[in-house]
C-alpha positions, 0 to 999 in steps of 0.5 A: 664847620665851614671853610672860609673861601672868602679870597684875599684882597689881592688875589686878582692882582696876584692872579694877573701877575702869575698868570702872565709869568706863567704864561711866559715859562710854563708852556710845554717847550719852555719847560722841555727847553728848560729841562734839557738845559739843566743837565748843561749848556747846550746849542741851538741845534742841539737843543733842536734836534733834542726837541722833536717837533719844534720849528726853528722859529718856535725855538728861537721864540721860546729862548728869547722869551726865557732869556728875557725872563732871567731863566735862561743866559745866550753866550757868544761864543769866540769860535770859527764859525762863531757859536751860540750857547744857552745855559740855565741860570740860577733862577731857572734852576729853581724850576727843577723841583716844581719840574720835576713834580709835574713830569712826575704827576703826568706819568702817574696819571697819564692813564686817567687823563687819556680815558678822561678824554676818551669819555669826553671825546666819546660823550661829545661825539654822541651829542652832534 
């Protein structure tokens, strides 16, 4: 029997709605940032030093787009010299599972993703 691969109605207009919250959240320092912050508040430096590789700038940018997104909240905090504070929201803490899922997939197949690439970047070498 034939599957019907027919797509919904609304498929494209779901299609550019995921994609764009998708691009907003699922990039690889969104989710490390995420992941670093369900364990708790964290400050910017130590989010940065936690984070190997990020720039300051990239940081910054990454944290006003998950706050802008609702998954992330910056606190003020009243000390001298004043400090601020990132912690997960509710909403980002709904990310954990799917998070974890694919941390989870990544190791397991880790190891063919490399020898695919390894094949491709072989293949692709012989051809130029």
């Amino acid at each position: 029997m034939a599957e019907d691969t027919a797509l919904p109605n609304d498929f494209f207009a779901e299609a550019r709605t995921t994609r764009l919250i998708l691009s907003q959240i699922a990039d690889k320092w969104s989710v490390m940032i995420l992941t670093i912050l369900c364990s708790g508040p964290a400050r910017f430096n130590a989010i940065k030093k936690r984070l190997d590789g990020i720039t300051h700038k990239a940081l910054t940018e990454a944290l006003r787009r998950l706050e802008r997104n609702g998954l992330l909240i910056r606190t003020v905090l009243s000390t001298s010299p004043v400090a601020v504070e990132y912690s997960i929201t509710e909403l980002g803490h709904s990310l954990r599972e799917p998070f974890s899922a694919l941390y989870k997939w990544s190791l397991e197949h880790s190891s063919e993703v490399i020898e695919a690439q390894q094949r491709y970047d072989n293949r692709s070498q012989g051809s130029t």
